[in-house]
N, C-alpha and C positions, 0 to 999 in steps of 0.2 A: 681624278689624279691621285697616286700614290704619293704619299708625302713621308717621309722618318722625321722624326720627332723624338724628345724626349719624352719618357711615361710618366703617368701620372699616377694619383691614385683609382682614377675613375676606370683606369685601362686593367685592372683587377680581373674582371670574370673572362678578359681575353687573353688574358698572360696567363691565368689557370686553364684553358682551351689550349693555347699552345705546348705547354707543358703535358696534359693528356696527351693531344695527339702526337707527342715531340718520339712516345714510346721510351723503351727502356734503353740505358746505357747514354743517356741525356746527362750527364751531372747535375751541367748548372743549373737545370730546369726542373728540379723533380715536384714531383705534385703534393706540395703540401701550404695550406692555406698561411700559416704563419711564417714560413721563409720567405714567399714569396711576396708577402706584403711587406717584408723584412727588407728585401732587395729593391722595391719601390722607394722604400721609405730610401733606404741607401743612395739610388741613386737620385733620387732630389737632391738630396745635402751635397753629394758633388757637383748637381750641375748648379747651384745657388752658390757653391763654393767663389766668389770672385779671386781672393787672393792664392794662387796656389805656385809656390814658387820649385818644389821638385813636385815627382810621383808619392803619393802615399797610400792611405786606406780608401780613396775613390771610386766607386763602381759607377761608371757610368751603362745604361739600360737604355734604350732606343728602343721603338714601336716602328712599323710602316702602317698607316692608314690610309683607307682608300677615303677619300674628302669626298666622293659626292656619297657616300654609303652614312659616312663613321665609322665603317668595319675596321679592326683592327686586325689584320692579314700573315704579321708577323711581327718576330723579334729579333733583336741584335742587342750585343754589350761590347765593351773596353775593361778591364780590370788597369789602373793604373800599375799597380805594383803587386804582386802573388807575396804570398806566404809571409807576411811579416807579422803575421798575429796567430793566424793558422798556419801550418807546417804544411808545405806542399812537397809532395811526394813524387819521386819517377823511379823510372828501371830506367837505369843506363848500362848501354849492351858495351860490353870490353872485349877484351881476348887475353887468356894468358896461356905461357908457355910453357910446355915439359917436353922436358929434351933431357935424354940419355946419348951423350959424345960416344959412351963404351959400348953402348949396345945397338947405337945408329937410327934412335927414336925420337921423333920431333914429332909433335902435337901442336896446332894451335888451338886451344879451346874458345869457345863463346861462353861469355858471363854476363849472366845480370845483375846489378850493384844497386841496391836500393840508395839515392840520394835526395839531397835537396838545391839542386846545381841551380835550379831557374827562381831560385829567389830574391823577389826583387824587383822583376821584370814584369812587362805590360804584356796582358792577354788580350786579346780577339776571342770571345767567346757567348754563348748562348746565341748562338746563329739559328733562327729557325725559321721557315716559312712552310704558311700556309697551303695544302696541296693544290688546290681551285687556281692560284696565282703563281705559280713557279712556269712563268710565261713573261715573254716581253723582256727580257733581262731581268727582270725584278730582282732576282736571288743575288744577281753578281752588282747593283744597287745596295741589297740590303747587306753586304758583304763588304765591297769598295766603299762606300761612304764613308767608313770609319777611319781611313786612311786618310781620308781629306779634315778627317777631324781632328786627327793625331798629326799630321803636318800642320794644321791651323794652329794648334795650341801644344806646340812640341813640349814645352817644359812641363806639361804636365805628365808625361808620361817619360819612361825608360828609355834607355837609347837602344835596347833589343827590344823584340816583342814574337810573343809563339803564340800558337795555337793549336788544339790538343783535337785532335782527329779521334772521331769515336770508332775501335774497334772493330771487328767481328764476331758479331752473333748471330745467334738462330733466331727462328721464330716466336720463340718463348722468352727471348731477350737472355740466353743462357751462354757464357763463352766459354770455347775450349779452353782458353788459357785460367781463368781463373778456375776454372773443374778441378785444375792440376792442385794451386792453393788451397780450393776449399779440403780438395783430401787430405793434403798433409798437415793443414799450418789452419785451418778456419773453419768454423760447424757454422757458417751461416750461404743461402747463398747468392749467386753474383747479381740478379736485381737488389735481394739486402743491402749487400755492401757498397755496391752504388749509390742505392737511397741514403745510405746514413753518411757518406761523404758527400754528396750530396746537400744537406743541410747543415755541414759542417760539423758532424760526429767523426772524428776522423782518432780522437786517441786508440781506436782497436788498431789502427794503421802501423803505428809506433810498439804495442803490445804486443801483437803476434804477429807480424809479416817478418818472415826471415831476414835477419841481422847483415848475415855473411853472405860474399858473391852465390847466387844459383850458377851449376853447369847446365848450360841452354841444353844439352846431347842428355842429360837426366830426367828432362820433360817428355813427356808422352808425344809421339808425332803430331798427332794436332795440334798440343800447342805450340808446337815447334813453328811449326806451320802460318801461324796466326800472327809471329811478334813481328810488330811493323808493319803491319794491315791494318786496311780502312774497311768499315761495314761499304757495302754497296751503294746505300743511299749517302755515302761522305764522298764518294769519290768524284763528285764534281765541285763540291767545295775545294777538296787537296788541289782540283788539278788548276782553281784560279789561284788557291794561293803561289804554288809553283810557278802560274805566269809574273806573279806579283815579287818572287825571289826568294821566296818559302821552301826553308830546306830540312831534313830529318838529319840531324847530326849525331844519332844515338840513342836518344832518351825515346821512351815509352810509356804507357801510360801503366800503372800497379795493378789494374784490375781486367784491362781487355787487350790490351800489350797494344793499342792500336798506336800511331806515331805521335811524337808531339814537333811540330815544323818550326822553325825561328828564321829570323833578318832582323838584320840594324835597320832600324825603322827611317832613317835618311837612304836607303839603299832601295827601301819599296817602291817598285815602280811608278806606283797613283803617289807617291810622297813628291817622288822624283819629277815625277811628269807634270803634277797640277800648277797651275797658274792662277795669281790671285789680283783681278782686275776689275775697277770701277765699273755698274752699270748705268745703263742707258736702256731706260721703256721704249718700246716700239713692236715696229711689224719686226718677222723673224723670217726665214726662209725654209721651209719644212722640208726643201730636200738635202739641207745641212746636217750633217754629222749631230749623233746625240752624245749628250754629255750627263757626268753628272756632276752636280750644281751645286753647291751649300751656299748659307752665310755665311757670316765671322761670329754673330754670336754664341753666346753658352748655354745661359739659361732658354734662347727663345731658338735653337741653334732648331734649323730645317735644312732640307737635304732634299731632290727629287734628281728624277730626268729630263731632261729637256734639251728640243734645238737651242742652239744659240748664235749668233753671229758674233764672230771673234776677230776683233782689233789689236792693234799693239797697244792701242796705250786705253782699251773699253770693251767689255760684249756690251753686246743689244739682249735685251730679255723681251718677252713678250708679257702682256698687262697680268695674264695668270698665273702665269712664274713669277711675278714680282711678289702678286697678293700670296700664293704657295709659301714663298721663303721671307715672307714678312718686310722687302726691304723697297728701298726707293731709287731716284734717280741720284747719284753719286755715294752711295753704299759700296761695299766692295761685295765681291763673291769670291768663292774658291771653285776651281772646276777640272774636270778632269776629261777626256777622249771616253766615253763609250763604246767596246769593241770586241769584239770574238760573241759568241752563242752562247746562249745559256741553259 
């Protein structure tokens, strides 16, 4: 059985695998032994966190493990609150206007505006699974779970929340849009400047990236081309969060222009949808609709899929679901409908 779970420290050599294979233009994951044991350590202290009464410096990090292996198959996180210690950065696209009344010339131009608009807010981020197991829903599990995490324990997070879609790159992990920056504005290049924001080097961001709006029509066609693009392998992440109410309101990301999606996190669908009812041990019916499942807790908090048989006032779990999510007979769960392909 696939299980999410909080990380540990033992899940180390699997969170550096994941990171490897995650390839370039990954932020949150970049392969370096000390951030990444940084981010472990981080997020114990918020799931130990008991008292937490708004969003703050919190990361919480999630695993999926396959329990009869021990494999650790993939990853997921939560950022409670962006940028309040680190400066988060976007391109927010505008338009401005030149018009000549006497000479009969109207323009509407496209701009990019370096800001820091999503400050504050909850992330969805460090999404990644393993190739072997992007089967069986797994991915849209290791993706939705978090939703039932952030409706269980809403005060700890923002009342918006985005997620930052990686880009288009090549083979080489090189993007047209940043080709344009490194020419004019940056001598390093875009795996660089990835990785070093990435483990939170992020003051050359503030140093040399242009000040004043870009004219989008002053980019080279490709990059033109690129802002507001998802790499290939993103675009079935975008397209569950778009069922989930996941929208592009303008912002883009400063290094691969790909998009960055937000909703009012009472507006998400699996927020909106999930129901949270007493269990009850028993048989199950296996040709019942799959769900997915969590507890209430924080520190010991699990999450899988499973049948279930749903009452108004109880589901039914089956003995291995109960042992999976730690919990017993009048515990609650939180659960959500299983549905669409993954």
């Amino acid at each position: 059985m696939l299980v999410v779970r909080p990380i540990t420290p033992q899940d180390y050599a699997a969170l550096y695998t994941c990171a490897v294979e995650s390839g370039h233009g990954f932020t949150s994951l970049p392969v370096d032994e000390t951030l990444l044991r940084r981010r472990i350590a981080r997020a114990q202290e918020a799931f130990a966190r008991e008292q937490v009464s708004e969003p703050g410096e919190e990361g919480y990090l999630f695993v999926m493990e396959d329990t009869d292996t021990g494999e650790v198959v993939g990853c997921s996180g939560i950022e409670a609150a962006v940028g309040l210690t680190d400066a988060f950065y976007h391109y927010r696209l505008g338009k401005v206007i030149h018009h000549s009344k006497e000479l009969d010339i109207y323009n509407a131009l496209e701009t990019l505006t370096l800001c820091n608009d999503y400050t504050g807010v909850s992330e969805l981020c460090t999404l990644f699974l393993r190739e072997p197991f992007r089967k069986n829903m797994n991915g849209r599990v290791l993706s939705r779970f978090r939703m039932l995490f952030m409706a269980e324990f809403r005060h700890r997070f923002s009342k918006i929340a985005i997620a930052e879609m990686r880009g288009v790159s090549d083979e080489n992990g090189e993007s047209p849009f940043w080709g344009w920056l490194q020419q004019h504005f940056f001598s390093m290049d875009f795996t660089q400047a990835d990785y070093l924001t990435g483990i939170g080097e992020k003051t050359f961001v503030a140093e040399l990236m242009p000040q004043l709006p870009i004219y989008v029509k002053l980019l080279p066609p490709e990059a033109q081309a690129v802002i507001g693009k998802v790499h290939e392998n993103t675009r079935p992440a975008l397209k569950m969060l778009e069922s989930e109410g996941f929208r592009c309101r303008g912002y883009v990301d400063i290094f691969d222009a790909g998009p960055t999606v937000e909703v009012e996190v009472a507006n998400i669908k699996s927020v909106r949808d999930s129901q949270k009812l007493p269990v009850k041990i028993g048989s199950t019916d296996n040709t019942k609709a799959r769900y997915i499942v969590c507890n209430t807790q924080v520190a010991n908090f699990r999450a899988i899929q499973r049948t279930l048989n749903v009452y108004s006032d109880h589901v039914v779990i089956d003995a291995e679901a109960a042992q999976a999510l730690q919990v017993q007979d009048g515990d609650y769960v939180r659960f959500v409908t299983l549905t669409g392909a993954n």
